[in-house]
Structure formats: C-alpha cells, structure tokens
C-alpha positions in Angstrom: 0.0 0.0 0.0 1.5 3.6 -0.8 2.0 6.2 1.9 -0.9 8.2 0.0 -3.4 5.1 0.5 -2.4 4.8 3.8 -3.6 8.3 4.8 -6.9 8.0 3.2 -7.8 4.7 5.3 -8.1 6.4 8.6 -10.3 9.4 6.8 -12.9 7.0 4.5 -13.1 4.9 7.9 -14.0 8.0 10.2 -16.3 9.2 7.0 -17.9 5.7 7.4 -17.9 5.1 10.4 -20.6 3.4 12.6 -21.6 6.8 14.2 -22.2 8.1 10.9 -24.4 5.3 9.8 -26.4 5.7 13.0 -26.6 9.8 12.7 -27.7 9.4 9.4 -30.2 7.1 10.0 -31.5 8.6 12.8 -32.1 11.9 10.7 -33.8 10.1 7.7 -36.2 8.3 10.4 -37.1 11.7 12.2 -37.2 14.3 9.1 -39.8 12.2 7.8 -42.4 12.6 10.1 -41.1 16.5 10.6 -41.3 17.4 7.1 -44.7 16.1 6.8 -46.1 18.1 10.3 -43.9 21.5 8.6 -46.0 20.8 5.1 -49.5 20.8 7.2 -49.0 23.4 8.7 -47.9 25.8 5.8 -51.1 24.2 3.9 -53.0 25.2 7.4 -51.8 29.0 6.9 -53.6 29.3 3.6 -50.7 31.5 1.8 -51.3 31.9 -1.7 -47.8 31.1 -2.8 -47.7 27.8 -0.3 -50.8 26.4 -2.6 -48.9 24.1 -4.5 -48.0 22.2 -1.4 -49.9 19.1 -0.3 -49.6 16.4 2.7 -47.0 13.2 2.4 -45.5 14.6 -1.3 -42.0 15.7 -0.3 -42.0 12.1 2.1 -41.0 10.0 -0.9 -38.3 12.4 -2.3 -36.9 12.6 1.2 -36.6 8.8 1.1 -35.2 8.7 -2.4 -32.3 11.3 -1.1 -31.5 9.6 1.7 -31.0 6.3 -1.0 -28.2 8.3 -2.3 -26.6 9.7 0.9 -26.4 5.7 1.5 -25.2 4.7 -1.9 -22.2 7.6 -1.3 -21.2 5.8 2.4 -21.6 2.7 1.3 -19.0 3.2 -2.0 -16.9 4.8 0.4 -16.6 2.4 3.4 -16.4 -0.8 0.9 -13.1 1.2 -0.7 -11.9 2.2 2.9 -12.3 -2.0 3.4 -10.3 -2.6 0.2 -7.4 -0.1 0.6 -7.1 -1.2 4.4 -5.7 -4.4 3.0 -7.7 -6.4 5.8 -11.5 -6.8 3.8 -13.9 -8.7 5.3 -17.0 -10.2 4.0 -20.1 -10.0 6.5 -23.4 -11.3 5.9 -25.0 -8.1 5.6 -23.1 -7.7 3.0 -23.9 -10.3 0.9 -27.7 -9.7 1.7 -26.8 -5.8 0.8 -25.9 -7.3 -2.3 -28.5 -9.3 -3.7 -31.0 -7.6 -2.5 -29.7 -4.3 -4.6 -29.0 -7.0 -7.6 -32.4 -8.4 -7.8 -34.5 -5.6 -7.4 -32.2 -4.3 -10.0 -32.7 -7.3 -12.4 -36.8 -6.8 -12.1 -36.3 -3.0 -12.8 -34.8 -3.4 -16.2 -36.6 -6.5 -17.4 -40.2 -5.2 -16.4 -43.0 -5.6 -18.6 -43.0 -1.7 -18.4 -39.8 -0.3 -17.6 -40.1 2.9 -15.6 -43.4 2.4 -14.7 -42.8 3.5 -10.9 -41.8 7.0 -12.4 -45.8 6.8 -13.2 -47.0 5.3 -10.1 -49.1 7.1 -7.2 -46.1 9.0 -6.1 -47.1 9.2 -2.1 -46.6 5.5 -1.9 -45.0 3.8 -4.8 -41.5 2.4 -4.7 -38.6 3.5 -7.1 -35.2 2.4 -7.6 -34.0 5.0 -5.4 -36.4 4.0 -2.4 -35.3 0.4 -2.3 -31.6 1.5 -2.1 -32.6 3.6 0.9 -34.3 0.9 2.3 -31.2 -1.3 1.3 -28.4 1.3 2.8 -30.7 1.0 6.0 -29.8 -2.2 6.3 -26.6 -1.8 6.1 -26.1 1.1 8.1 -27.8 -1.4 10.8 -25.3 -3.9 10.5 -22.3 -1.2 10.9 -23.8 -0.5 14.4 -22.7 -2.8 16.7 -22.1 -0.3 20.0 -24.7 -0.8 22.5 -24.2 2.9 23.3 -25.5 3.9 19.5 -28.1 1.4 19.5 -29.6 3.3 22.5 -29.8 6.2 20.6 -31.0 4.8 17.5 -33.9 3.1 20.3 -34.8 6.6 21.9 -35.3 8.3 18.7 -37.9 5.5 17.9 -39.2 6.8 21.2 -39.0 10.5 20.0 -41.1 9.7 16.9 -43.8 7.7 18.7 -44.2 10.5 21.0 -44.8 12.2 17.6 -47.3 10.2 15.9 -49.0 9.0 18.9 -50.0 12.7 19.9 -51.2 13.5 16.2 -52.9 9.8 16.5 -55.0 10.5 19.6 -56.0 14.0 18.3 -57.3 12.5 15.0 -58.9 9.7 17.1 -61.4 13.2 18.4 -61.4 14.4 15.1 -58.7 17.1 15.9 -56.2 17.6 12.6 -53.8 19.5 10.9 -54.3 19.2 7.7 -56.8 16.6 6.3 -56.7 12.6 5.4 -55.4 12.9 1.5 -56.1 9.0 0.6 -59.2 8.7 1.8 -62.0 10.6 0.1 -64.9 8.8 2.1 -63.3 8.5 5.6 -64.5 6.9 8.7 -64.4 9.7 11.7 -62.3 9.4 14.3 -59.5 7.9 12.9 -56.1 7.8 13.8 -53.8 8.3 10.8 -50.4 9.8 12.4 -48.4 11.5 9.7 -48.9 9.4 6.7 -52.3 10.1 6.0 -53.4 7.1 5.5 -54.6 4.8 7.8 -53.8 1.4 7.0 -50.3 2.8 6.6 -50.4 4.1 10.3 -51.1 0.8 11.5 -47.9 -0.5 10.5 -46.1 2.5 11.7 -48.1 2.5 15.2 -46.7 -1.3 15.3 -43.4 -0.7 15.0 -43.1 1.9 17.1 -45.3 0.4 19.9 -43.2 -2.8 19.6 -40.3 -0.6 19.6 -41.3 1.8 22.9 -43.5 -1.8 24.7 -39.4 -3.6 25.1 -38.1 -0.2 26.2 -40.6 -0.5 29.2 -40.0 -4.5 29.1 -36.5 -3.8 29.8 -36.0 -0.5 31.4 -34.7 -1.8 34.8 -31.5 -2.4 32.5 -31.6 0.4 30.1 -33.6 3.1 31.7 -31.9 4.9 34.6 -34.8 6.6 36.5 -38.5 5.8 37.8 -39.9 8.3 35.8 -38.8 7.4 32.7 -39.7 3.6 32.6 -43.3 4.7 33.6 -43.3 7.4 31.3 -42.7 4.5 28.5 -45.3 2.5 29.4 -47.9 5.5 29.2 -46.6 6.1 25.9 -46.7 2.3 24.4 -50.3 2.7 25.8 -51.3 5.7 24.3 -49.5 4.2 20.8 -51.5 1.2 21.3 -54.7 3.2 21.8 -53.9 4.7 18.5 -53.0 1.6 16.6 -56.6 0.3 17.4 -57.7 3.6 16.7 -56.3 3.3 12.9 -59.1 0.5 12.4 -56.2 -1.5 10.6 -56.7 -4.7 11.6 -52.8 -6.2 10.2 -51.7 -4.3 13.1 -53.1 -6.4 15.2 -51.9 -9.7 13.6 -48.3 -8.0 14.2 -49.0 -6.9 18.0 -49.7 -10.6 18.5 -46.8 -12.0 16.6 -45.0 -9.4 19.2 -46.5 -11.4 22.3 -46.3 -14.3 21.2 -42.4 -14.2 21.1 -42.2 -12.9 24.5 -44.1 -15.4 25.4 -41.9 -18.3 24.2 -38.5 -16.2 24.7 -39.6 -15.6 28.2 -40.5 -19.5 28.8 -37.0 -20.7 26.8 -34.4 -18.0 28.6 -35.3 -19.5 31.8 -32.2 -22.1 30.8 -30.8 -19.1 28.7 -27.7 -16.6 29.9 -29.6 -14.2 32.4 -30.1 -14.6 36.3 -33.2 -15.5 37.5 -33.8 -11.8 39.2 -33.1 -10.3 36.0 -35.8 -12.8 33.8 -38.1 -12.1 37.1 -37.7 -8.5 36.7 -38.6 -8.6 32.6 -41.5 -10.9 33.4 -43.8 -8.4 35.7 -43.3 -5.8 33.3 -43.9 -7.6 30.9 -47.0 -9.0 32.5 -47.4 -5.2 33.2 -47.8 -4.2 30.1 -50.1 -6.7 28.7 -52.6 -5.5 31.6 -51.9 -2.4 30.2 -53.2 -3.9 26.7 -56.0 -5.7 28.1 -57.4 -2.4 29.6 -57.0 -0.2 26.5 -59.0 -3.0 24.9 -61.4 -2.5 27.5 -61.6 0.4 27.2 -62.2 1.0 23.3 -64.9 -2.0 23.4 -67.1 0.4 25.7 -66.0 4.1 24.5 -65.5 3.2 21.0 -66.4 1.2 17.5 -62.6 0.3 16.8 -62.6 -3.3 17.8 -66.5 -3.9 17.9 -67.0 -3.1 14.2 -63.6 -4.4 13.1 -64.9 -8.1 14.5 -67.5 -7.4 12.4 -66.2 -6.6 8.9 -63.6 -9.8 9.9 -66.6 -12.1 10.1 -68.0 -11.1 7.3 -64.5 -11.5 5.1 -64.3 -14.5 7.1 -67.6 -15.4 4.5 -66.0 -14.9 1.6 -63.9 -18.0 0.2 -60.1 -17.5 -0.4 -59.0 -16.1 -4.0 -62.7 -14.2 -4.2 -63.2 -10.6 -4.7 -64.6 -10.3 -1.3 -61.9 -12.2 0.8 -59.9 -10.0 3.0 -61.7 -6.9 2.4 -60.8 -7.2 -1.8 -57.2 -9.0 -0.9 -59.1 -12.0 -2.5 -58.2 -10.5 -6.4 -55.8 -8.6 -5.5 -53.6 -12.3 -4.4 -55.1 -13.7 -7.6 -53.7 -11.4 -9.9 -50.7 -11.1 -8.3 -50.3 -15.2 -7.8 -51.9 -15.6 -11.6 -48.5 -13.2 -13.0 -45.9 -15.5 -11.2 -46.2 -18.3 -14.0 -45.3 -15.9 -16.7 -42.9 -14.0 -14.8 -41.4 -16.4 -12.2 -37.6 -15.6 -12.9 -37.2 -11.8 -12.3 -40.8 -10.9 -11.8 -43.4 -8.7 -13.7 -41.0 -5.7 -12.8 -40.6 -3.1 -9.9 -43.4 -1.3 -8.7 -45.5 -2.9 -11.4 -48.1 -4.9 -10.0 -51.2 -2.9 -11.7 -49.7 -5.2 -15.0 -50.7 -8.2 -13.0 -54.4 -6.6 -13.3 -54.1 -6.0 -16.8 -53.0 -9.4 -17.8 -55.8 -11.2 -16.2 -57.9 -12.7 -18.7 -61.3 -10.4 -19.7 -59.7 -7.7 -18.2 -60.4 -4.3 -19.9 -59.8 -0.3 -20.3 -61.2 1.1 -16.8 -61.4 -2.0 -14.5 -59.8 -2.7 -11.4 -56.0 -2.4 -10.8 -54.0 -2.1 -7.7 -50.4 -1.0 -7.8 -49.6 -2.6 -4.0 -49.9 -6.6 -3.7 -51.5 -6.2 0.7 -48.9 -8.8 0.7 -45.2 -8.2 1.3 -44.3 -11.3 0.3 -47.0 -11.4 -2.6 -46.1 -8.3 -3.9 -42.3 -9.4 -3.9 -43.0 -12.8 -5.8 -45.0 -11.1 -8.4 -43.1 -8.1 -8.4 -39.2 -9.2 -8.2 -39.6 -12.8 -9.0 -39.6 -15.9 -7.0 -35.7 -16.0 -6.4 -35.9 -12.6 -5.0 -38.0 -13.5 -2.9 -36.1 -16.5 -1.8 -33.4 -13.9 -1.3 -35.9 -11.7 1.2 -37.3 -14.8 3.2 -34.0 -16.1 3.8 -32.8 -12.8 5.1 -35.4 -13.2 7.3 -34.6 -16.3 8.8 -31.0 -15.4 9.3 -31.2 -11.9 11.0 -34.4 -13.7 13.2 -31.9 -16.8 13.6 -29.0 -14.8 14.6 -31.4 -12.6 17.6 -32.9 -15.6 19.0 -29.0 -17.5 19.5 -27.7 -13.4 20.7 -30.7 -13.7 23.3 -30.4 -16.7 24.5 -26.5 -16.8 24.8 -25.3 -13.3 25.1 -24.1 -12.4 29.2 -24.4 -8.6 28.8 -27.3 -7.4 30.0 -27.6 -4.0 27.6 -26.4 -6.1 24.6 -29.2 -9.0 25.3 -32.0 -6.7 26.2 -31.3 -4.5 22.6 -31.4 -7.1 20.5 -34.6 -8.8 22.5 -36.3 -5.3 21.6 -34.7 -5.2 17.9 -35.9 -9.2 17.5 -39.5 -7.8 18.8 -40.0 -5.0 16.8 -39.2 -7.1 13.8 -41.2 -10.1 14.0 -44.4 -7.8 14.4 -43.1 -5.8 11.0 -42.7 -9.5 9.6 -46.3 -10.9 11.2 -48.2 -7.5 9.8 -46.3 -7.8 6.5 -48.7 -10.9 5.5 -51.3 -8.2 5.0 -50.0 -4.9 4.2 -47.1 -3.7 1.5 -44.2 -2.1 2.3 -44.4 1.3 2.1 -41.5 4.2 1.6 -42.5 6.2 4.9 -42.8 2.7 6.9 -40.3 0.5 5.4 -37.6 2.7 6.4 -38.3 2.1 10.6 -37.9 -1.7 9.6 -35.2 -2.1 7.2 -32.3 -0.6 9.9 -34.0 -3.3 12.2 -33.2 -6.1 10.2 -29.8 -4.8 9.5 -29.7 -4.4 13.5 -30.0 -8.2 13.6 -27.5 -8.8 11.4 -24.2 -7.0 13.4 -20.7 -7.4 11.7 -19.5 -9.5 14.5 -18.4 -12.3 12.5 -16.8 -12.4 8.9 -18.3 -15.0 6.5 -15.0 -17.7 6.0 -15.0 -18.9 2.7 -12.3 -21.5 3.6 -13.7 -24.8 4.0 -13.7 -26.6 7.2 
C-alpha cells in the first residue's frame, strides 16, 4: 500500500464510520415525520404562494435522497475496506448485495420499464427507495455499539411521542391538515403522519413494539422511575392509537410481538440471564399486557374500533379465499398477483408494477380494477421481483431472526441481550403485519435498519472450508 493510500484509510473509515451510519439514520427516520407536520402546517396558513403544497409529497423524495446519501457511504466504506488491505466479507453484506442486484434485475426487465416514475407517487416504490431501504440495512449492521443502539432506540421513542399525539387527536377528530387517501373517511381515525390509515397501523406497530421492550427492559436500560413509567404511558397511548387506525394487520403484528415474549420468556429460563433479571422482565412484561388488556377494555365500551372491526372480519371470514370479497378485496388482488408469477417467475413482472398483473388477467379491460400494492409483502415481492428474489428476502429473514434468537439466548451482557430482545420484537411484528399490508417508503424505512440491527458485523463469512 502507498503512503498516500495509507492516509486515506483512517479518513474514509471516520467518514464511514458506525456513528455516521447511525446519525444518518436517525435523521432520515425523524425528518420524515417533521417534514410532513412542517407541510400541514404551511397548507393550514392558507398562503397563496404555499398552494402548491400538499400532505405526504416531499416524504418519498426525502426517502429517495436519503437512498443516495447511503449509496455515497456505502461506496466509500467498501473502498476504505479494500485499501485497508484487511476486507472482510459479512453477511449483511452479501444480503446488501442481492438484494440491490435483484431488485435491479426486475427494474430493467419489467414488462413496463419505468413504470414507478408513473406510479401514485405518495406510496410507490422506485429504484432509489429500495436502495434507501437497502443502505438501512446496512447502516444497521455497521452499528454494533450498545451505546449507538440506545440512541438509534430513543429516537424511535422521540417519533412515537410524535405520531402518537397527532394519533390520539385525529382519534377526536382534531387535525392539521386533512386525510389525502381517503376521500370517504371513517371519523375518528387515527392516521399519524402518513395520511393514510392502513399505513399508520404498520407504523403504530413498530413503534409500539419498539417503545413496549423499552418498558419490558428498562430496569436495565432506563436509569430513572420516571422514565420507565413514562414509556409504558406512551406504548399505551401508541396502542390506543394503533386500534384507533381501524387496521386490523396491526393487530396480527401486536400478536406476533406477544407471542415471542411469550416463548422467549418460557426458553431464557435455561438461557444466559439470572433468575432476578428474567423475574424482573417478566412483571413488566405481564405489566404491560394489563396495560393492553385495559385499553381494549376500554375501546370496546367508548368506542367502535374493535367492535366493528370483529364485524367486517366475520363477514371476510364469509368470503372463500381467491374471491373478490376475501380480505376486504385482498381475494383478487392475491389472484392477480399469484396468476403473473407463472409468466414472470424468474425476475418478476418488474418493480413497482403490480397494476400489469391486473391488466394481464384474462377479460380484463380499459377502466377495470387495478392495484399498484400486492397487501402482501411477500405477494407483492413474488410477483413483483420474481420468486428468487423472494427466496433472497425470506431467507434474510430467517438469518437476522436466527442470529437474535441465538444473541438472546446466549449473550451475558445485559444491555447487549435486552437491545437485540427489543430489535428481534419490533421485527417479528413488522414480519407478522407484513402478511397483510405492502411495504411502504415512509414505513419500510423504521424496519429495514431493524433487520440490519440483527445482522451485526460481528463475524466475517469464512470462505475457507472446514
């Protein structure tokens, strides 16, 4: 290595450095709700020259900018790796990798090639998003210091105090600005920041999953009284808001959340943590669930957010599986997408394209039904990206879940273990919700640094055998 290279290692690694993957991140995840609350309000002032501004357009192109902020570190700390002389492969990686590779390969052989520059731009998906949601990742693997993971933790705290506030006063009919997606809305709705409110029930999950193990575990991450109860109000008040959204995949993910406890709780009584310590985590735990229990309670007397959702459930229920009806219209919309898959099993029927899927159903015509989001994530990837891609996803998945579960149940420091039992939390309720909602580019974003969380550059992959 040449003197010059050598003096450019220590600057691309401070450039890419962990801190500056977590900063980053941190600002991309709390701009986004920000910008939207600074739009509403300027719409809310009625200024002539502010007319051209509207609620959740600037989200996406914060999103996309953010993609190439990460595209720029990543280049970097991959040549900082090479130059060092000492590169090592990691998981995330690979996954960082294939991931940008196959969503790549579905972009340029898609039936319609650029049709995401002609999508619904609040919500659809370009090339750009998906490397934001792809440098995420990675930036989450980079950060392996318990310290920065706090931080990265407390800001999810920061933003549910955000969208649970805006949540409750929509629940009363109390708004900025007004609910852009929904021309016939229910009243009393919770919607958060992303006016829309099927959208806000997979935000409300994460972030209630997120701020629920910050109370679970605050007798070893929170340092004062006040601050662990002041958690558990807010997880309460998120989940008052998450049943307030009507969105009834957020529930499937809140129970997907439980349920691990549940087990992890039964199994780590044989796992690395003192008996005190598990006793501790279980009566706030239990805690919290009370806490659950009478929020429910509480909505099944004051309000129709459970009551009528049972309701609309029974009568899906009704409905057999692949009809229009099933799954309030998720019946065609799975067809379609499922009916695409044997034409375009290899690379898929192309990013961001799933209305195609509509239009190649047989007696389909000029003005019928399409949908450009497959209610699916794992739908909309098959049909969208292809079956290896989704392969690809799945497998991701299991690894980054895989590689919590063993860091849980094994791992002797008390701030490391009780992270990453948060982390592996918050992302099996993303995972469980993701059987019935899409990903979406202001949602996505609170998930994809979680799975890169999961995935810590703590071990280089050995490609020697034995």
């Amino acid at each position: 290595m040449t003197a010059e290279a050598e003096a450019k290692v220590p600057v691309l690694a401070k450039i890419t450095s962990d801190k500056v993957f977590c900063y980053v991140s941190m600002a991309l995840l709390m701009f986004l709700p920000v910008a939207e609350i600074i739009t509403e309000f300027l719409i809310k002032a009625k200024i002539k020259k502010l007319r051209f501004l509207y609620p959740s357009y600037y989200q996406p192109y914060i999103v996309m900018i953010f993609g190439g902020i990460f595209v720029l570190l990543i280049v970097l700390n991959l040549i900082s790796r090479a130059v060092s002389g000492k590169f090592k492969l990691y998981l995330a990686d690979i996954f960082f990798f294939t991931l940008t590779a196959f969503m790549l390969i579905s972009m340029f052989c898609s039936v319609n090639f650029g049709v995401f520059a002609d999508g619904v731009l609040f919500y659809s998906e370009r090339p750009e998003t998906f490397l934001c949601y792809y440098g995420l990742f990675f930036a989450g693997s980079m950060i392996v210091d318990p310290n920065l993971r706090k931080k990265l933790l407390f800001s999810y705290a920061i933003i549910a105090v955000i969208e649970g506030i805006l949540g409750f006063l929509q629940s009363f009919n109390i708004e900025i600005s007004y609910c852009l997606y929904a021309v016939n809305r229910m009243p009393n709705t919770a919607y958060g920041t992303l006016q829309n409110t099927n959208f806000y029930g997979t935000l409300s999950c994460v972030l209630t999953a997120a701020v629920s193990g910050l109370f679970i575990f605050s007798s070893k991450l929170l340092k004062s009284k006040a601050a662990k109860w002041g958690t558990l109000a807010l997880s309460l008040l998120l989940f008052y808001t998450l049943l307030a959204s009507k969105a009834r995949l957020a529930w499937i993910g809140m129970a997907g959340m439980i349920f691990m406890y549940i087990v992890s709780l039964i199994v780590m009584r044989k796992g690395a943590i003192d008996k005190d310590s598990l006793r501790q985590i279980t009566i706030d735990f239990l805690t919290l669930i009370i806490g659950y229990i009478a929020v429910i309670i509480i909505a099944i007397i004051c309000t129709p957010y459970i009551t009528s959702r049972i309701e609309v459930t029974a009568e899906d229920l009704q409905e057999k599986a692949g009809s229009d009806g099933f799954g309030n219209g998720r019946g065609r919309i799975w067809r379609a997408a499922l009916n695409s898959v044997r034409r375009h099993w290899l690379t898929g029927i192309g990013l961001d394209n799933l209305a195609q899927a509509f239009r190649e159903m047989p007696g389909w015509k000029q003005g019928d039904y399409v949908q450009s989001k497959g209610h699916c994530e794992y739908i909309h990837t098959l049909a969208t990206q292809g079956v290896f891609a989704l392969v690809n996803y799945l497998v991701m998945l299991i690894c980054a879940g895989a590689g919590a579960v063993k860091t849980v149940f094994t791992e002797k420091d008390d701030v490391k273990r009780s992270l990453t039992w948060i982390f592996l939390g918050v992302f099996i309720a993303y995972a469980a919700q993701a059987t019935l909602s899409s990903s979406i580019m202001n949602v996505a974003p609170y998930f994809w640094i979680i799975a890169g969380l999961l995935l810590p550059r703590t071990k280089p992959v050995s490609l020697k055998k034995g």
